[in-house]
C-alpha positions in Angstrom: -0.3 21.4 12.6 1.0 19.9 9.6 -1.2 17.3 8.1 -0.7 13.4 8.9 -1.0 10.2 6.9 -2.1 6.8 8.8 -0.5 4.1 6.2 2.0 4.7 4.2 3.7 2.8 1.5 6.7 1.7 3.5 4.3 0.0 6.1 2.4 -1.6 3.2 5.9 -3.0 2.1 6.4 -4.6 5.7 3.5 -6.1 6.3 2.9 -7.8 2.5 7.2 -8.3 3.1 6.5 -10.2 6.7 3.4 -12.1 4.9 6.1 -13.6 2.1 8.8 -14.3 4.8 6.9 -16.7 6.7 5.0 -18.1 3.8 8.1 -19.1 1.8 10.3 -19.5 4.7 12.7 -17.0 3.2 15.8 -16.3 5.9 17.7 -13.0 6.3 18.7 -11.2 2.8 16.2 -13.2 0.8 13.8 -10.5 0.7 14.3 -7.1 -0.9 12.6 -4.4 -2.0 12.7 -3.2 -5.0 15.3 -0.5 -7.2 18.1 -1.0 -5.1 20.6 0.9 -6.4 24.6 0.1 -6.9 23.5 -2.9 -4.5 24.4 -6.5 -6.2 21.4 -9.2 -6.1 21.7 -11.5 -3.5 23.6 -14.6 -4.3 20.9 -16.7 -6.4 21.9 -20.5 -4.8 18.9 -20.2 -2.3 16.7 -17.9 -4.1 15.3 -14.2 -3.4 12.1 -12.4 -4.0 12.3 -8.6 -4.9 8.9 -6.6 -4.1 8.2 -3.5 -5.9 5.5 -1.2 -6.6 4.3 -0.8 -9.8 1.5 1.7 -9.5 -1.0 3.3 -7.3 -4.6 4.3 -8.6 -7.4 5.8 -6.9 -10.6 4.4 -6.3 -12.9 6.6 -4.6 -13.2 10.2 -3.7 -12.3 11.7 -0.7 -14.2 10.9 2.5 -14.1 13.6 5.3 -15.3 13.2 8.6 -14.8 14.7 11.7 -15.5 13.4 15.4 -19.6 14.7 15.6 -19.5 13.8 19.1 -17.4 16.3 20.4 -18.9 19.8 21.2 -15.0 21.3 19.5 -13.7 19.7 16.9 -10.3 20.6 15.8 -9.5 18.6 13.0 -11.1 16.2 10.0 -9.9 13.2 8.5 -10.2 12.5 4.1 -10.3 8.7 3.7 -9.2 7.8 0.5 -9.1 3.7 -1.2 -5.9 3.2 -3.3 -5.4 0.2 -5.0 -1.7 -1.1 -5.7 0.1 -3.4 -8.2 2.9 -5.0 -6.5 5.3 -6.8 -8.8 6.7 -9.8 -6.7 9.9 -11.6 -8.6 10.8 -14.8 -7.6 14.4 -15.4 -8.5 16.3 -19.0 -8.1 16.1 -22.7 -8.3 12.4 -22.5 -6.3 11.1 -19.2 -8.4 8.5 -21.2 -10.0 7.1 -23.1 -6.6 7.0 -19.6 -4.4 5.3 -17.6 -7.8 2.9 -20.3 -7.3 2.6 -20.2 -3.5 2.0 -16.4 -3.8 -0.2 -16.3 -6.4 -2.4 -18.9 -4.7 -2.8 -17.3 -1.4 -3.3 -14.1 -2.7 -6.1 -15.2 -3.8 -7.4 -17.0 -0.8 -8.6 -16.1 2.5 -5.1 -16.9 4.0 -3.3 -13.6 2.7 -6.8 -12.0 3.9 -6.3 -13.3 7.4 -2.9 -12.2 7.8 -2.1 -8.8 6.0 -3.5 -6.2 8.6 -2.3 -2.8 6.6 -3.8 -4.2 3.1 -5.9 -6.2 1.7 -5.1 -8.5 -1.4 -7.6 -8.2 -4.3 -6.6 -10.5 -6.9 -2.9 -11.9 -8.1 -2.0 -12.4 -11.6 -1.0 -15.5 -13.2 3.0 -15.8 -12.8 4.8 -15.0 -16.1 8.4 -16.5 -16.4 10.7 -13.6 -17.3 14.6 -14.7 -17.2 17.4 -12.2 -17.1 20.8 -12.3 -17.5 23.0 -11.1 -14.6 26.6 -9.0 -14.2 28.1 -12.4 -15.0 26.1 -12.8 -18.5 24.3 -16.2 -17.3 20.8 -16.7 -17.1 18.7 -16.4 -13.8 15.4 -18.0 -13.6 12.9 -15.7 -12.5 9.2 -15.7 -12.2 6.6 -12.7 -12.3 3.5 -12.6 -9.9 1.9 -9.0 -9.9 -0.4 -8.4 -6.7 -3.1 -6.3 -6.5 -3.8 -5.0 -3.3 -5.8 -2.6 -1.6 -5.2 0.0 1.3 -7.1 2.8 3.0 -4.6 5.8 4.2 -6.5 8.5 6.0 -5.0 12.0 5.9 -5.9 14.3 9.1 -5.8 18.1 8.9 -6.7 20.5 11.5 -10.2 22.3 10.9 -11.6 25.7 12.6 -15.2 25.0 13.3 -18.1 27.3 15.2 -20.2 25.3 17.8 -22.0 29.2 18.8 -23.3 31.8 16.5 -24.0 35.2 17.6 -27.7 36.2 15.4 -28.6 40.0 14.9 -31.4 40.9 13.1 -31.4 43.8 11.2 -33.5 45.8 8.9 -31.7 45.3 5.7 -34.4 48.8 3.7 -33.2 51.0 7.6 -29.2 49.6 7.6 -28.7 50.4 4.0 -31.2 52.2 2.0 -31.8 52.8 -1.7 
């Protein structure tokens, strides 16, 4: 059996994506994630957020376990912690309120309460960074860099012994000088 992962990045994207959604009230198109290539930006006149991942860094080493309870075991698990920077921009007339909103509430218990795949640890302060688009005219946008972290859990298939056959033998008789 090949091994398996429980969380992935791409789940960690929907559920911090679905947390933004309802907490800006963003509609259809408004959220996207991040390096799109040869795609335009959404049109600007109601504002977008772009998520993307900036890094991933480990912090922990493995934890492996396997289920004690059962008399044959035939696979172990390695836990690992990862914590992730997410870069949020805010883009529009309302990039400044929503870089606030999020920065807030990822530093509160609310973002706690709802993200099930994550868990935020700290946001940084949002840094205005405007850039000028295909049509050479400023677009406001606003930085908020999330720090989150997850818990993926790799399982691997394992040979294990529950019986051992013991034979004693005279080590001088079975192999002399």
């Amino acid at each position: 059996m090949a091994a398996t992962i429980d969380t992935t990045l791409s789940q960690l994207y929907t559920d911090v994506g679905n947390f933004i959604v309802a907490t800006l009230g963003l509609a259809a198109g408004q959220l996207v994630q991040g390096y799109p290539n040869r795609v335009a930006m959404p049109p600007t006149g109601a504002g977008f957020v772009v998520m993307t991942v900036l890094r991933r860094t480990r912090l922990n080493t493995n934890i492996d376990s396997w289920d004690i309870s059962n008399p044959s075991p035939t696979g172990t698990t390695q836990e690992t912690h990862y914590q992730v920077a997410l870069q949020i921009d805010c883009y529009g007339p309302t990039a400044e309120q929503w870089s606030a909103i999020l920065c807030t509430l990822f530093r509160d218990e609310v973002a706690c309460d709802a993200l099930t795949v994550c868990q935020p640890l700290y946001a940084d302060d949002p840094l205005r960074a405007p850039i000028v688009d295909a049509e050479e005219q400023y677009e406001d946008r606003w930085i908020v860099t999330a720090q989150l972290q997850y818990n993926p859990i790799v399982s691997t298939t394992q040979d294990f012994a529950n019986t051992l056959a013991l034979d004693l033998i005279n080590v001088y008789e079975a192999y002399p000088p």
